[in-house]
C-alpha positions in Angstrom: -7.1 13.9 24.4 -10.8 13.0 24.9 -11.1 12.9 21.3 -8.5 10.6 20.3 -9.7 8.3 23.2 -13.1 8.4 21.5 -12.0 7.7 18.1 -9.9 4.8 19.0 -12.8 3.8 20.9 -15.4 4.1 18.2 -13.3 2.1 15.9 -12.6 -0.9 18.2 -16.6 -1.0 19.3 -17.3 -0.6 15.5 -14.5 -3.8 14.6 -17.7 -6.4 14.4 -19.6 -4.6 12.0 -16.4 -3.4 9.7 -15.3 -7.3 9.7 -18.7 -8.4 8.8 -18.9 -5.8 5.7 -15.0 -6.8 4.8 -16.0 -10.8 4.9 -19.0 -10.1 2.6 -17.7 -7.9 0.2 -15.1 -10.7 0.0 -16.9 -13.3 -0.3 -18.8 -11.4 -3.4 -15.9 -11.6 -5.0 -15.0 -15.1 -4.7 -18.5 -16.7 -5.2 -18.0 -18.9 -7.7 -21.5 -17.9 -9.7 -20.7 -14.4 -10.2 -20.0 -13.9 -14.2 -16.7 -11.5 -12.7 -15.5 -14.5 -11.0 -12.5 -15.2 -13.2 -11.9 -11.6 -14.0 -11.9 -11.2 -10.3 -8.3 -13.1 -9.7 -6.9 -12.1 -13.2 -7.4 -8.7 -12.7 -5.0 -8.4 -10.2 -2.5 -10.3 -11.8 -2.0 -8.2 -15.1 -0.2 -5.6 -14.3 2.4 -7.2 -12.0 2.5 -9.7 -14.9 3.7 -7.1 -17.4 6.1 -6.4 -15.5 7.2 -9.9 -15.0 7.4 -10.4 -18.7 9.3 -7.4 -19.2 12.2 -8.5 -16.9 12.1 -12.1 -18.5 13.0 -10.4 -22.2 15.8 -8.5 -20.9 14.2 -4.9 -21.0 14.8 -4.6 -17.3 18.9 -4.4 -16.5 20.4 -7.6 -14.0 20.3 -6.7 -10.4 23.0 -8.0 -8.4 22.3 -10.3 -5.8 19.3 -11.9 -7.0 17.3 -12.6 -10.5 15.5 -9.9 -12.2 12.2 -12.4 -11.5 12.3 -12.0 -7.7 13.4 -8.3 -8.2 10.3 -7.3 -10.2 8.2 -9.7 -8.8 8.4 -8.5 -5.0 9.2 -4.6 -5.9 5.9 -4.3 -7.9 3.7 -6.4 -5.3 4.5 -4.2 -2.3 4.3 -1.0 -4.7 1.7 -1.9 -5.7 0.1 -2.5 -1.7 1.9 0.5 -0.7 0.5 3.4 -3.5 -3.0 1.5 -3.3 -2.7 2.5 1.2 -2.3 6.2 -0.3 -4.9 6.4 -3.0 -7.7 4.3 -1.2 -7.9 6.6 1.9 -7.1 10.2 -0.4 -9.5 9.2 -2.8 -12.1 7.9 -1.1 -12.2 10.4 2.4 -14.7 12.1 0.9 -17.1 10.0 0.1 -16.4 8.8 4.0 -17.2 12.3 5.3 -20.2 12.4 2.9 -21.7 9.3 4.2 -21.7 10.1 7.7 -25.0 11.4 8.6 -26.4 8.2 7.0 -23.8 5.3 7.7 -23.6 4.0 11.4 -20.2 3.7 11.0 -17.8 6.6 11.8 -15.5 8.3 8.9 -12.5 5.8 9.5 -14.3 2.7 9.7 -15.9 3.4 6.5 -12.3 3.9 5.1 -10.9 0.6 6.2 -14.0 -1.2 4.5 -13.0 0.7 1.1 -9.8 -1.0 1.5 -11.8 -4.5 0.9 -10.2 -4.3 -3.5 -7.0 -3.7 -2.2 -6.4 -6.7 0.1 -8.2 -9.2 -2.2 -5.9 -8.0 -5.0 -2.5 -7.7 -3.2 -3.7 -11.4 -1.7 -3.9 -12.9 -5.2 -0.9 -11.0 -6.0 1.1 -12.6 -3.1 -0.1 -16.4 -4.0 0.7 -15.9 -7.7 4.4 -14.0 -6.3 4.9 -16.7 -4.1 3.7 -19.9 -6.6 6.3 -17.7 -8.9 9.7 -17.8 -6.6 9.1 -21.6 -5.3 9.0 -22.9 -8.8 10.1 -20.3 -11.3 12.9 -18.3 -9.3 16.6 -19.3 -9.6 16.7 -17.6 -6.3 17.2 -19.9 -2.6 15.0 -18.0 -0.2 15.8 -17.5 2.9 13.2 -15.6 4.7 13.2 -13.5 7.8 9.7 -13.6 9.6 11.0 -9.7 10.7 9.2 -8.2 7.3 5.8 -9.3 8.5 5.7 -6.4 11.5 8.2 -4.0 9.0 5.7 -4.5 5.8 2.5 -3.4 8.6 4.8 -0.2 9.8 4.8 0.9 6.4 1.2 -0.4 5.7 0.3 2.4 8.4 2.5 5.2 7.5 0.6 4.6 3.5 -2.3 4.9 4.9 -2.0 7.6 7.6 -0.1 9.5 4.5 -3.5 8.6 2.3 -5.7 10.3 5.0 -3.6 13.7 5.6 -3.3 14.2 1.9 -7.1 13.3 1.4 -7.9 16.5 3.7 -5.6 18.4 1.4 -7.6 17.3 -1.5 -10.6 18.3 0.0 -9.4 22.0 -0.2 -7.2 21.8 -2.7 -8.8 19.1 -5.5 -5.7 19.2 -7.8 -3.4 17.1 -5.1 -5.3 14.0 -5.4 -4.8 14.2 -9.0 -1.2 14.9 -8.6 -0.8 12.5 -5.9 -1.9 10.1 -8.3 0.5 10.9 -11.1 3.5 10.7 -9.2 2.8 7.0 -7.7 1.1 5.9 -11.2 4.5 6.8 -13.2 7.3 6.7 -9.7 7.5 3.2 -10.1 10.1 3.6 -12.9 12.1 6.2 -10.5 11.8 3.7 -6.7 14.0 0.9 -7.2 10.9 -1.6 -7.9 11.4 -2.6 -11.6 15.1 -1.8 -11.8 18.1 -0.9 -9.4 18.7 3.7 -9.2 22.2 2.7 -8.8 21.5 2.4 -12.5 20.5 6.6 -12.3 24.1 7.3 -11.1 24.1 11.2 -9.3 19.9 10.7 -9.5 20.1 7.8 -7.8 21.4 9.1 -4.9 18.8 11.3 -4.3 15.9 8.8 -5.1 17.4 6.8 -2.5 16.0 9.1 -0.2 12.1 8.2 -1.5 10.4 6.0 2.0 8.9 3.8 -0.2 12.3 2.6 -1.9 13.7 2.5 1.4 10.9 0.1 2.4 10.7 -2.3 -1.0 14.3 -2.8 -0.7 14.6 -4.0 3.0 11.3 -5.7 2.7 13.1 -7.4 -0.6 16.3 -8.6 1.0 14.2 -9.7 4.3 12.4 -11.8 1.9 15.1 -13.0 -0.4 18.4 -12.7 2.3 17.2 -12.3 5.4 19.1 -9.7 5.6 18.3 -5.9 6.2 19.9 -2.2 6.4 18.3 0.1 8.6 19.8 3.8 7.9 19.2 6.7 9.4 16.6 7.8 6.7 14.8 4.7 7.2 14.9 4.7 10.8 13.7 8.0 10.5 10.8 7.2 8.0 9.2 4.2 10.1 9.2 7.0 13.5 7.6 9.6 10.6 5.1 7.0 9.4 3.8 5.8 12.9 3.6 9.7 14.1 1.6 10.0 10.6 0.1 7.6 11.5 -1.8 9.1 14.6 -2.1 12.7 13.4 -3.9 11.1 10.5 -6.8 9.9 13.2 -7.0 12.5 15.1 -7.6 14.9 12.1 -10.4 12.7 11.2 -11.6 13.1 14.3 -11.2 16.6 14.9 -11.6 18.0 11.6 -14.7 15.9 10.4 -17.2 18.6 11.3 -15.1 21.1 9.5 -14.2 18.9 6.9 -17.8 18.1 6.2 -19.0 21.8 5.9 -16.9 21.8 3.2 -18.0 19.3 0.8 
């Protein structure tokens, strides 16, 4: 128990200096000067843009309930957010754990600053998303401020999910690669681009993926205001936030063991 009390306390004394790094390496990107300044907001915008143009040329099937634009639109941005939670912290842990004898900052902290890409990009994504259904969508929105605190609960069962498998990839180096695969290509197999009631039998069992169950509520929050909170979502959100906390006080306790190993 000490340990977990001394983790959460690290990270909240180290909150100034991981806000200050964040804030810089943001304002890098935005500085006007920089020759990648342009590159900087398109970036971002390309793949969820291919997707876009894909629905708008009928390659994508209709979705009932609302146009394929909104559809597309929303499911890739959160996939998108969600798979970049996972690969940030598995990807980069050991870089974290390598860093520690000469950063100031403990393991985690580090972690959360290498998620600085990842909220620029999924910001420009949600301002060109959001530009896209006030004046493009055929869609009447009618929002429900209940996917802000929904969209964080799965924001920390990615990322608790990123750190656990990152430990695995320390031993094992295949799973990151793996990992990687799977969310690179399970897009076409979550519900983002196109509805698995389309997959018939399939689809019943892809149903069953977290990060379908959270697009799709997150996408009728958004577009409804309406939700459906199964069992096997109810069930993932008390997974995720139990992830969650096992995934900081592996950190924590496993950091010396971790280290010996890299």
């Amino acid at each position: 128990m000490k340990k977990k009390v001394t983790l959460f306390a690290d990270l909240w004394n180290e909150k100034g200096a991981v806000w200050r790094l964040f804030k810089n390496a943001m304002r890098a990107k935005t500085r006007f000067a920089r020759a990648s300044f342009l590159w900087n907001f398109i970036q971002p915008i390309v793949p969820l843009g291919f997707y876009i143009l894909l629905s708008q040329i009928n390659v994508f099937p209709q979705v009932d309930g609302m146009s394929r634009l909104t559809f597309v639109s929303i499911g890739v941005t959160l996939w998108l957010l969600f798979s970049g939670l996972i690969m940030v912290p598995m990807n980069g842990l050991e870089g974290a754990l390598r860093d520690l004898s000469n950063a100031r900052l403990s393991a985690l902290s580090q972690l959360f600053i290498r998620l600085n890409d990842l909220i620029f990009d999924t910001l420009v994504r949600v301002v060109f998303v959001t530009f896209i259904l006030i004046f493009a969508s055929e869609d009447s929105l009618e929002v429900n401020l209940l996917f802000i605190p929904f969209t964080i609960l799965v924001m920390f069962l990615c990322f608790g999910l990123g750190i656990i498998l990152g430990t695995f990839n320390l031993v094992m180096g295949d799973v990151g690669r793996v990992v990687t695969i799977l969310l690179q290509y399970g897009i076409f197999v979550s519900g983002v681009i196109f509805p698995i009631s389309r997959l018939g039998e399939l689809g019943g069992y892809l149903a069953l993926n977290p990060l379908f169950l959270a697009i799709q509520n997150l996408r009728s929050l958004i577009v409804s205001g309406g939700y459906e909170l199964s069992l096997a979502a109810l069930s993932w959100i008390g997974f995720g936030l139990l992830v969650f906390v096992w995934a900081f006080v592996v950190i924590n306790i496993l950091k010396d063991e971790l280290k010996g190993r890299l």
